[in-house]
C-alpha positions in Angstrom: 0.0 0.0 0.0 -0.2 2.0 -1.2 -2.9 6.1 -0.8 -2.8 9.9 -1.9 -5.7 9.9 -3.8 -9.7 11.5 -4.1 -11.4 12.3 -1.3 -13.3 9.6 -1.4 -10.2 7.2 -1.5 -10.2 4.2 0.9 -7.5 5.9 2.7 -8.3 9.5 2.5 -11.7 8.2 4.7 -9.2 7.9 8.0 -7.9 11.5 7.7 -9.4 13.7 9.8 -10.5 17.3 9.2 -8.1 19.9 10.1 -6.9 23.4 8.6 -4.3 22.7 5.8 -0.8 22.9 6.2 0.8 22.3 3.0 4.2 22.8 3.8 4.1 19.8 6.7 1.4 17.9 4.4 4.6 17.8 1.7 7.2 17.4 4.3 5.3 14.1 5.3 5.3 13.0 1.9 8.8 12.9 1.4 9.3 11.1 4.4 7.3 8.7 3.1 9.0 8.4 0.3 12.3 7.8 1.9 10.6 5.4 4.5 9.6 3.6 0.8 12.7 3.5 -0.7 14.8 1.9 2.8 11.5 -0.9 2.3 12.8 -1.4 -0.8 16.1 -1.7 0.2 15.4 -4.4 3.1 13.2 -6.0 0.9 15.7 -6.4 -1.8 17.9 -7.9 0.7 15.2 -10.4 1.9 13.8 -11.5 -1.1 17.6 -12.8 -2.6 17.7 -15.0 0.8 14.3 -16.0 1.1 10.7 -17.1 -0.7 9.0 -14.0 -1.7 5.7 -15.4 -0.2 6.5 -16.1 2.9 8.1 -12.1 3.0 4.7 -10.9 1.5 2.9 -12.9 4.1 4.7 -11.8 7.2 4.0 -8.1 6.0 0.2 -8.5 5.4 -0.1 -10.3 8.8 0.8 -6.8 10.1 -1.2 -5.4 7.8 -4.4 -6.9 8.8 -3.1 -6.4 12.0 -3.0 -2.4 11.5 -6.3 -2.7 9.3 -8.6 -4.0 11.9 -6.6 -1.9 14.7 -8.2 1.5 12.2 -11.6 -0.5 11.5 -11.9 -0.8 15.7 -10.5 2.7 16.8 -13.1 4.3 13.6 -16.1 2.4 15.4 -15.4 2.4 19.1 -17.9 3.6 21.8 -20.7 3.5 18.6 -22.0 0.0 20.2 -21.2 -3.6 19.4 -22.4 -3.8 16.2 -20.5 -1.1 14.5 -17.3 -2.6 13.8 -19.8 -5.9 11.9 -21.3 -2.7 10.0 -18.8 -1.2 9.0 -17.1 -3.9 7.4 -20.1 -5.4 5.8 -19.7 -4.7 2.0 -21.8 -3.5 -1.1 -19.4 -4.7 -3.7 -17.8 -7.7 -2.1 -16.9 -8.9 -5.7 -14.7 -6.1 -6.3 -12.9 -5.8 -2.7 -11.9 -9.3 -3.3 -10.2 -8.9 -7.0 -8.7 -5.3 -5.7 -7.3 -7.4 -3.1 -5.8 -10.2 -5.4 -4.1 -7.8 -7.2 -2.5 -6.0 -4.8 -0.6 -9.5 -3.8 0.0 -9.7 -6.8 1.5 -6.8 -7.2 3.2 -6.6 -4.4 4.7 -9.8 -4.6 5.9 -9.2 -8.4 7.5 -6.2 -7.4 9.2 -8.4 -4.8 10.4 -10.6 -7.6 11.7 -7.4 -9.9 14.1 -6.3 -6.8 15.3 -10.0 -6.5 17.0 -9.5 -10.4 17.3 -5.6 -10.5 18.6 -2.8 -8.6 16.2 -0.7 -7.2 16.1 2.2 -10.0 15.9 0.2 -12.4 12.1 -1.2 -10.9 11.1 2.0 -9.7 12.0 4.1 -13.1 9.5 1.3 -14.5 7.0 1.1 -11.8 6.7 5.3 -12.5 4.5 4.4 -15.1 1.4 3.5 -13.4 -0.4 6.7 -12.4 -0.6 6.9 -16.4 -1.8 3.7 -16.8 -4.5 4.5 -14.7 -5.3 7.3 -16.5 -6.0 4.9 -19.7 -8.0 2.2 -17.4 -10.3 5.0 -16.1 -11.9 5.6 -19.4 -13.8 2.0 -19.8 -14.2 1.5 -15.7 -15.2 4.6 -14.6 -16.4 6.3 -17.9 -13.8 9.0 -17.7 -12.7 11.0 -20.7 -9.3 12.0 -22.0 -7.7 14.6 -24.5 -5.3 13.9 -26.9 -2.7 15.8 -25.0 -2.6 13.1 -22.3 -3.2 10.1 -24.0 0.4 11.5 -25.8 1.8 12.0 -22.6 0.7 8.2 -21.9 2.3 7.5 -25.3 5.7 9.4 -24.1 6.2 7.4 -21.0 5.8 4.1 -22.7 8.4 4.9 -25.0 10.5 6.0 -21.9 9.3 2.3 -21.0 10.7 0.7 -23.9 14.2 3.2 -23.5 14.2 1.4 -20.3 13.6 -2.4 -20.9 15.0 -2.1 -24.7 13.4 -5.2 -26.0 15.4 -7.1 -28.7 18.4 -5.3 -27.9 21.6 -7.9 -25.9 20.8 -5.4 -23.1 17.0 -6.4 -22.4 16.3 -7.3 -19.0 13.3 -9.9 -18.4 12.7 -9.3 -15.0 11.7 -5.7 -15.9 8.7 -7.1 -17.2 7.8 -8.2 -13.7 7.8 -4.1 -12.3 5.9 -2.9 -15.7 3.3 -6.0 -14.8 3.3 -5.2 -11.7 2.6 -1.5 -12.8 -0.5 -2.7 -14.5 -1.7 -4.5 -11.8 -1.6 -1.7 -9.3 -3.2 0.9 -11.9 -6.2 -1.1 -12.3 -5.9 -1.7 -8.4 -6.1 2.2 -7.7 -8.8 2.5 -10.4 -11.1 -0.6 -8.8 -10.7 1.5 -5.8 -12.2 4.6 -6.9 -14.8 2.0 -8.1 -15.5 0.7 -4.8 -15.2 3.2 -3.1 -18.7 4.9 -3.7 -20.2 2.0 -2.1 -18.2 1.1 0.7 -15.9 2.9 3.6 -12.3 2.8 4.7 -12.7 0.6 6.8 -14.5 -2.6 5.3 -12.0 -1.4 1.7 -8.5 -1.9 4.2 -10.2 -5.0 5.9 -11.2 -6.8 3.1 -7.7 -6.0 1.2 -5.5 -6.9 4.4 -7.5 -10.2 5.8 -7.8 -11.2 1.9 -4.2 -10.7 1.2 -3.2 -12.4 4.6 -5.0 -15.5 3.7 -4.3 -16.2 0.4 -0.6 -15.3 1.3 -0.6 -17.9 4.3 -1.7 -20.7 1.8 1.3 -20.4 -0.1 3.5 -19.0 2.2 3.2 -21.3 5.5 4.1 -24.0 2.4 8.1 -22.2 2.1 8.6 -21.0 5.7 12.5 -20.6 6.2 14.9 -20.8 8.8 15.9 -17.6 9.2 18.6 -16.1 11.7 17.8 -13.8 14.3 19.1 -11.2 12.4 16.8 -11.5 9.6 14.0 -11.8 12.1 15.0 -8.6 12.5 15.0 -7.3 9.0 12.1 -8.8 8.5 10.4 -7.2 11.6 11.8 -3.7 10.8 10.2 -3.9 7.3 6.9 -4.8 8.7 7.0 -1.6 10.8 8.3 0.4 8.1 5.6 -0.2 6.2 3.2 0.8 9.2 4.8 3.9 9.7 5.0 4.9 6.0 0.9 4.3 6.0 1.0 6.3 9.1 3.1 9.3 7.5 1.3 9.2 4.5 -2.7 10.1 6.3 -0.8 12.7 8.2 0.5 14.4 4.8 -3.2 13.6 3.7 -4.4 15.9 6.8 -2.4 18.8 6.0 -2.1 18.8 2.6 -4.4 17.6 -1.0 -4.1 14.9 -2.7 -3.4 16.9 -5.7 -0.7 18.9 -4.0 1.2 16.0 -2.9 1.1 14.1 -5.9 4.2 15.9 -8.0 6.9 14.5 -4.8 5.2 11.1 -5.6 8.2 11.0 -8.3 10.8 12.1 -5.1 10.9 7.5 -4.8 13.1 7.4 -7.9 15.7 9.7 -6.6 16.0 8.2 -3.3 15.6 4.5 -5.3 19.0 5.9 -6.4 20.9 7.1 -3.7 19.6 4.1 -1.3 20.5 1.5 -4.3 24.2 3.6 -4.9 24.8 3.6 -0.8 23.4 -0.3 0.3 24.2 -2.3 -2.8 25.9 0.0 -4.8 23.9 0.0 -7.9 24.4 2.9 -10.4 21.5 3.1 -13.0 22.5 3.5 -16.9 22.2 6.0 -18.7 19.1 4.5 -20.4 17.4 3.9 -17.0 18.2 6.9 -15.7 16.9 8.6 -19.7 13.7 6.3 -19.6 12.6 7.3 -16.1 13.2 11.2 -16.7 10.5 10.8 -19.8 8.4 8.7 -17.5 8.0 11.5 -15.0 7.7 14.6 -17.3 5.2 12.8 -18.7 3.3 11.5 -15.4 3.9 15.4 -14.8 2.7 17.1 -17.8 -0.7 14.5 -17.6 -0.8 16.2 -13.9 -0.8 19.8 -15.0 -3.8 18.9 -17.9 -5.5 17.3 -15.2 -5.8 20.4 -13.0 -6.3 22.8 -16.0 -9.3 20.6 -16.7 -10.3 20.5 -13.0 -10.0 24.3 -13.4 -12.5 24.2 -16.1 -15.0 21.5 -14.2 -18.5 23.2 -14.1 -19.8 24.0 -10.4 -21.7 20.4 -9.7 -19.7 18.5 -12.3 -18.0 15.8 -11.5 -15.1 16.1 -9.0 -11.5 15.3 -11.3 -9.9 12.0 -9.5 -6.7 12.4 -9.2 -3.8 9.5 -9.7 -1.8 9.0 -6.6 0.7 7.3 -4.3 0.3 3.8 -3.5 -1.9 2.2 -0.9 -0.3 -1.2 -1.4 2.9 0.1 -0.8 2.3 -0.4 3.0 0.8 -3.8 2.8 
């Protein structure tokens, strides 16, 4: 998990109303990012020891931990019935694919930092908030120009600069972050799906305790021995990814969604810097080229996206903008 996103995002439901801050709203944002990008790192590390499932599966059993812990504290003192409310669904169909593909996702992303350096999967994985963009038009019946849908057409050749298919230097296990990419776009966009229907609280439930038990099915199966000092690592990145979800409501209280989103891109620098000072890892120049088109364009589709919110009618339809991962602190 991821999530900056609409106010009616599963995430955005937690964040309480308070005057806005921007400047701390931002500052928390890039402290998520950097608390993403050393979750990378230890993951990277973990995932060339050990089965990726059984990682995956230790995180969303903090996860579900954490989701029921917001699910309680959102319905106590309301009786004993509230919490069952609350996470009763009106789209249980949906909350149970958007769950499926956020283990997926996060497991194939697990699988792309196993075989390449962290750059490399986030200059590919900075593709998706464009990809959503495309998926909203035949899920959610939103409409595009032609000046984004050439900024999609940009960043995918920024994509191809980056995996450089047929060429000796192609890299399969990019494939696994661009996949993974695809996965969490139509993710984010099932979410804005659901979320008319259904609160925070039964959308993080149903993504945690789903994940959690499809993860313990197959990951139970490949449980290592691990050294204490793993156990460690492994602990450490479990509350990593707590704190990051943490971080990122309080940036959501002080700050918009739209606001926040440019420092989004902020994970690629420190994807560099933490990949140069842990495994030192220096990107190509084709990475580091493919990546710089991927986020002028995710940037440029930003800036249409607020001229046209600019232009919205009073009572049209709110603009829904493409944000930062929930999944990221699964």
């Amino acid at each position: 998990m991821k999530a900056l996103s609409s106010p009616k995002s599963p995430t955005s439901s937690f964040v309480p109303s308070r005057p806005e801050r921007p400047g701390l709203g931002i500052l928390c944002l890039v402290g998520t990012t950097l608390i993403f990008a050393g979750q990378d790192a230890i993951t990277k590390h973990l995932v060339a020891l050990y089965p990726v499932s059984f990682i995956v599966m230790v995180r969303y059993w903090v996860f579900a931990v954490f989701a029921l812990g917001l699910a309680w504290a959102g319905t106590r003192g309301k009786g004993p019935g509230a919490l069952a409310g609350a996470l009763k669904s009106r789209r249980p169909l949906i909350q149970i694919v958007r769950a499926l593909l956020l283990v997926s996702e996060i497991a194939l992303m697990g699988l792309a930092f196993r075989y390449l350096g962290l750059a490399e999967v986030q200059a590919v994985f900075a593709i998706y908030p464009l990809m959503v963009m495309v998926l909203a038009i035949p899920v959610l019946g939103e409409r595009v120009g032609w000046r984004r849908w050439a900024a999609t057409g940009v960043a995918f050749a920024g994509l191809l600069l980056i995996v450089r298919p047929g060429l000796g230097a192609f890299q399969p296990a990019a494939l696994y972050a661009a996949l993974a990419a695809a996965l969490y776009a139509l993710f984010m966009v099932l979410s804005r799906l659901v979320s008319r229907d259904d609160g925070a609280a039964t959308t993080q439930v149903y993504a945690a305790g789903i994940g959690a038990l499809v993860l313990s099915l197959w990951g139970l199966g490949e449980w290592p021995v691990l050294p204490v000092a793993d156990w460690a690592w492994l602990g450490a990145l479990a509350c990593l990814a707590v704190g990051a979800h943490v971080l990122l409501l309080a940036a959501l209280t002080f700050a918009p969604a739209s606001v926040l989103q440019p420092y989004n891109y902020l994970m690629l620098v420190w994807a560099i810097g933490v990949g140069y000072a842990v495994f030192g890892d220096v990107p190509d120049a084709w990475t580091l080229g493919g990546g710089a088109v991927i986020v002028a364009s995710g940037l440029y589709a930003l800036h249409r996206e607020r001229l046209r919110a600019r232009r919205t009618p009073a009572g049209g339809p709110p603009p829904q903008p493409v944000t930062q991962k929930e999944g990221r602190s699964a």
